[in-house]
C-alpha positions in Angstrom: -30.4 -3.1 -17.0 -27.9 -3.5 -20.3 -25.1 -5.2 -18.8 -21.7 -6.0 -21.1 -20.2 -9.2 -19.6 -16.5 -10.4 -20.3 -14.8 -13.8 -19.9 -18.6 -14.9 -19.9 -17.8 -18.6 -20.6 -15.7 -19.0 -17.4 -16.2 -20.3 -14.5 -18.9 -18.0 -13.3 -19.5 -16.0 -16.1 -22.6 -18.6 -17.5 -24.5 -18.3 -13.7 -24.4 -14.8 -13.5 -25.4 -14.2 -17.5 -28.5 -16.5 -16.3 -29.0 -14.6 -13.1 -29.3 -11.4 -15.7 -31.4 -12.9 -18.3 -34.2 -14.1 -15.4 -34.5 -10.7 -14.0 -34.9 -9.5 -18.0 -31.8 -7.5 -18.3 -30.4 -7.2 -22.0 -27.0 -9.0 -22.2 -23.7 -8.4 -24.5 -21.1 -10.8 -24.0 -17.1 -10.0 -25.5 -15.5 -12.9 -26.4 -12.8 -14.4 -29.0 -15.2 -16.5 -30.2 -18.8 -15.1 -30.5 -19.9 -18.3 -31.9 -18.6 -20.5 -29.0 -19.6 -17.8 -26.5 -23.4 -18.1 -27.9 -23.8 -21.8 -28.0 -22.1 -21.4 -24.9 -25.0 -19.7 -23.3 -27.8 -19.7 -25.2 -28.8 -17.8 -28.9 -30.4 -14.7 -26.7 -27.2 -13.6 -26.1 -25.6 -11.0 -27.9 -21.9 -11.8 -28.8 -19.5 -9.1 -30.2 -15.9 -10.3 -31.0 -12.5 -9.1 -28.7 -9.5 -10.2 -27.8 -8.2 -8.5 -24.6 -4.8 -8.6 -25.9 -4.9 -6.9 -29.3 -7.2 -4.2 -29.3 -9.5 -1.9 -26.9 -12.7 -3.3 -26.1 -15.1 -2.3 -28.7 -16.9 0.5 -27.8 -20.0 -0.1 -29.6 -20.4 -3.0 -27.4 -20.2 -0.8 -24.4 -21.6 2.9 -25.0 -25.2 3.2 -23.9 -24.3 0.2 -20.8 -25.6 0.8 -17.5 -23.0 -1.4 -16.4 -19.8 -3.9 -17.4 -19.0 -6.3 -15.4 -15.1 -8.0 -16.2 -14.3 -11.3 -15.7 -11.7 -12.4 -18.3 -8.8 -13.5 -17.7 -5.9 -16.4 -17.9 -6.7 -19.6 -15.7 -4.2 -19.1 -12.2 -4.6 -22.7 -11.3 -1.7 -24.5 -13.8 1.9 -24.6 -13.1 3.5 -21.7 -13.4 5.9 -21.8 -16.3 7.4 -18.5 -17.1 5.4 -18.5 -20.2 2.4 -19.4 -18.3 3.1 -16.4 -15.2 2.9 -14.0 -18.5 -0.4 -14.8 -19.9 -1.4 -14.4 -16.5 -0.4 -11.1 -15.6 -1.1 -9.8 -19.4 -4.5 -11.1 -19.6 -4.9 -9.2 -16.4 -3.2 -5.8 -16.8 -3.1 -5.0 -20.5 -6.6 -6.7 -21.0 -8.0 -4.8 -18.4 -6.2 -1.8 -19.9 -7.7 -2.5 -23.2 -11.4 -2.3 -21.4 -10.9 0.9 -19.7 -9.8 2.4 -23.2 -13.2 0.6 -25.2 -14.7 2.7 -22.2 -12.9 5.6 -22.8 -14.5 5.9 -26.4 -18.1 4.9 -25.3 -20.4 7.5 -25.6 -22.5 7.5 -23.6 -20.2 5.8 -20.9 -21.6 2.7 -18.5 -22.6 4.3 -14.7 -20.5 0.9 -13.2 -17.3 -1.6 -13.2 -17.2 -4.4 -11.6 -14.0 -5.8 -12.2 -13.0 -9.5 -10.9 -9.8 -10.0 -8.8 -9.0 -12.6 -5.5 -8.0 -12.5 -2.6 -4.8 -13.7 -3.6 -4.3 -9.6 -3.7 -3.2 -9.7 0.2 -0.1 -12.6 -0.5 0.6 -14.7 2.7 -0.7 -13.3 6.4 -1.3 -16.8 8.5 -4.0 -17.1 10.5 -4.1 -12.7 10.9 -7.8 -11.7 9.7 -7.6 -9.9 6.6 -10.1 -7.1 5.1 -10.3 -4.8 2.4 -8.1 -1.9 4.0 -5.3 -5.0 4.1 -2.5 -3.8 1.8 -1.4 -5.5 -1.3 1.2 -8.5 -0.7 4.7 -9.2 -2.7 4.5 -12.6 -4.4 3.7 -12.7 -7.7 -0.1 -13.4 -7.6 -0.3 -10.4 -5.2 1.7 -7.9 -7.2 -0.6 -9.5 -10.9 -4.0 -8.7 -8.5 -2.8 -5.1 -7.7 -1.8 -4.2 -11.5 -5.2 -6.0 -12.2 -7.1 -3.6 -9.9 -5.1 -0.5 -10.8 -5.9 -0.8 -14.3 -10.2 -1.4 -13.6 -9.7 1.6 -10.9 -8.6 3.8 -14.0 -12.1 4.0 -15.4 -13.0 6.0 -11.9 -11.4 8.6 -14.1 -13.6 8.8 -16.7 -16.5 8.7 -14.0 -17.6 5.3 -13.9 -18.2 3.8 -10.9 -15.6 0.6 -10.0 -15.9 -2.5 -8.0 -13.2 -4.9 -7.4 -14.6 -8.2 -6.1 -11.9 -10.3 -4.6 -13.0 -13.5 -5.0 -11.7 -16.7 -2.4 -12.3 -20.6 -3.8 -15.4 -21.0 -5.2 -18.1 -23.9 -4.6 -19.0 -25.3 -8.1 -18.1 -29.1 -8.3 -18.4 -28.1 -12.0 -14.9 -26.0 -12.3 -12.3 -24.5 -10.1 -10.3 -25.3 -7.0 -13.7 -28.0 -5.7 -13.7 -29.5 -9.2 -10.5 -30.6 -8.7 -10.4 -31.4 -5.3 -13.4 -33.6 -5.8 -11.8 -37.3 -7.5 -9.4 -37.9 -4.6 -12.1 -37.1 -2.0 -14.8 -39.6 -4.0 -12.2 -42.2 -3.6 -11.8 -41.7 -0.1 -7.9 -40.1 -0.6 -8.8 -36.7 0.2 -7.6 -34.7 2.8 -5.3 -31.7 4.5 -2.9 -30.6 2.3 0.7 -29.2 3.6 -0.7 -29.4 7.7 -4.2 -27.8 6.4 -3.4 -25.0 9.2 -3.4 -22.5 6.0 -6.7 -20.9 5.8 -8.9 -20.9 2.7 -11.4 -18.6 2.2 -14.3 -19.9 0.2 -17.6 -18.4 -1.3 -20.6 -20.4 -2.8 -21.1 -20.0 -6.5 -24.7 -18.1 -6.0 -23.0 -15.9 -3.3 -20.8 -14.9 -5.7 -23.2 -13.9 -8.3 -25.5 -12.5 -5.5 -22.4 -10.1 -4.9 -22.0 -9.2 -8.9 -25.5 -8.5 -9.3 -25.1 -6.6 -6.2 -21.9 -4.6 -7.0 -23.8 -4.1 -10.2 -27.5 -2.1 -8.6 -26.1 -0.5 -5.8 -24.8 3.1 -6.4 -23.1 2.8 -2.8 -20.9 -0.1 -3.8 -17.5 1.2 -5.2 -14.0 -0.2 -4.2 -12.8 -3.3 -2.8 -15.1 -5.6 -1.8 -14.1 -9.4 -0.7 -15.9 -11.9 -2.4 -15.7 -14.5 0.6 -18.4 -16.4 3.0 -18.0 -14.4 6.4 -16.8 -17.5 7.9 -13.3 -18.3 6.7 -12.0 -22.2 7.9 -8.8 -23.9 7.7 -7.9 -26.6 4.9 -8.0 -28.8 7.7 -11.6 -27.9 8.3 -12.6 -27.5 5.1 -11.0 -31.1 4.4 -13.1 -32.6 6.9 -15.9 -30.8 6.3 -15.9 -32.1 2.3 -15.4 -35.2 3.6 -18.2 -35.2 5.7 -20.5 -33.8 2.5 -19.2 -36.9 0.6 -19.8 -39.5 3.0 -16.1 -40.3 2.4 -13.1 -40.0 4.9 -11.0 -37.3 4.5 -7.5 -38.3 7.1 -5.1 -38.7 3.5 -2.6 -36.0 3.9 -0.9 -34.2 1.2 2.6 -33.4 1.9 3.6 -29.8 0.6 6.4 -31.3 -1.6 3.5 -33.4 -4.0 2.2 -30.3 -4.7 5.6 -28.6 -5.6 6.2 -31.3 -7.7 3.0 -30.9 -9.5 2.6 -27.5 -9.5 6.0 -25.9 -9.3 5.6 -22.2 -7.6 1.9 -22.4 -8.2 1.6 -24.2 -4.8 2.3 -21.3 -2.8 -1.6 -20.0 -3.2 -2.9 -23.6 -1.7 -0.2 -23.9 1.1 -0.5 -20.3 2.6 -4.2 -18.9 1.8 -5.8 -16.1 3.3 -8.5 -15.2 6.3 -10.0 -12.7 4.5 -13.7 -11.5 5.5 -16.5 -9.9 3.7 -16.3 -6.4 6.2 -17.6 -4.2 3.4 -20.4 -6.5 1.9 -21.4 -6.9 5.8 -21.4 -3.3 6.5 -23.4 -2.5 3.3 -25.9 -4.6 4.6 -25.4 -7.9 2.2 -27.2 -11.0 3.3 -25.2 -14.5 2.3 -27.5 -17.1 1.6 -24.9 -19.8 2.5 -22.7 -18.1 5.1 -21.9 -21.8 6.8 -19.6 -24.5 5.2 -21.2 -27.4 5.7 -24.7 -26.1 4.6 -23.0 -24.4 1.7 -21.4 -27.5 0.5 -24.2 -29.7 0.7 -26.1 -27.0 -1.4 -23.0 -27.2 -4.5 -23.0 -30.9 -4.2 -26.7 -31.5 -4.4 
């Protein structure tokens, strides 16, 4: 395949660029900074210069695709200053915007989208299961996924297929939501945050890119698909399970009121969480290679 990759230098954007290149597709990454993007990941890359903010995506970069997978976008996890809430919900709507019109001019047009989004989509539901048919919640990370999403599903009408992968916490001690979780639970300070009754659902950084490369081959795959292990836990469980992956304890609460102070409104997505299950990726017949928690984290750590 020729595969057009955004926000390539993020968190999962170098695995699944790898996962391309080993299988020999042809790869063209968009980026602000070509030259950081190649030394990035590696000179067989082919970097093309755009900034989601100014300008469509550029269309010679695109036309002649057999598919474009989107993954730029700000960073969630940082307090949420109202400056920072609008970098978020711009690089989000009117850069996904900006790619549906680069598509729009591509002759010939890509046959697929897959468009990243999170789980935060659903807001707050407790310890109720949550699939794809769940509507969209009201908070502000909710209402940003649902603009997000609208905007990707907008290239349906140029006929391109779209996937939107709602992604839960990711294992990579090397970035995200584990990477930052991981100093207090080396020194034996980790654990439940807020009660830890809050669910978190979680995915393993090559089931993640197993579900890209999947969204990506797959003519069946179109729609919401959630990115998650089928086997959501609570913080609690996840706590002790990390714990448990670390040789360390894990008994150190974290009252709810640290992270306020710390994160302002930001704290909301790691105090309420979501159940959410992978019901379409199960029904299309997906296999996860690290379905369990504790297997899973031992494999990230290793």
């Amino acid at each position: 395949m020729r595969v057009t990759v955004t926000g390539a230098t993020g968190l999962i954007g170098p695995r699944l660029v790898a996962a391309l290149q080993r299988r020999g597709d042809e790869v063209t990454v968009l980026s602000r900074s070509p030259e950081r993007a190649r030394a990035a990941l590696g000179g067989s890359v082919d970097a093309v210069a755009w900034d989601p903010l100014a300008d469509p995506a550029p269309a010679a970069a695109l036309a002649g695709r057999d598919g474009v997978v989107h993954l730029a976008g700000e960073p969630v996890a940082q307090r949420w200053s109202d400056e920072a809430k609008e970098r978020i919900r711009s690089s989000r709507e009117r850069g996904t915007a900006n790619l549906v019109a680069g598509l729009r001019a591509a002759e010939p047009r890509p046959v697929v989208l897959v468009s990243a989004s999170a789980v935060g989509y659903y807001g707050a539901h407790g310890d109720e299961e949550v699939d794809e048919d769940t509507p969209a919640g009201a908070d502000f990370l909710a209402q940003v996924c649902a603009a997000w999403e609208r905007e990707a599903a907008a290239a349906e009408q140029l006929g391109v297929r779209v996937v939107r992968l709602r992604t839960g916490v990711v294992l990579d001690p090397d970035g995200g939501a584990l990477a930052k979780m991981l100093p207090p639970f080396k020194l034996g300070a980790g654990g439940p945050v807020a009660g830890g009754r809050q669910y978190m659902p979680w995915i393993h950084r090559d089931d993640l890119v197993g579900l890209y490369l999947a969204a990506l081959g797959d003519g069946d795959w179109h729609g919401p698909f959630n990115a998650t292990a089928p086997a959501p836990v609570t913080n609690a469980e996840f706590s002790k399970e990390l714990g448990r992956a670390l040789h360390r304890p894990a008994v150190a609460p974290v009252p709810r009121v640290a992270l306020k102070l710390l994160y302002g409104e930001m704290e909301s997505i790691v105090t309420t969480g979501q159940r959410a299950v992978p019901r379409r990726a199960l029904a299309h017949g997906h296999a996860f290679a690290h379905p369990q928690l504790a297997e899973a984290l031992r494999s990230a750590l290793a």
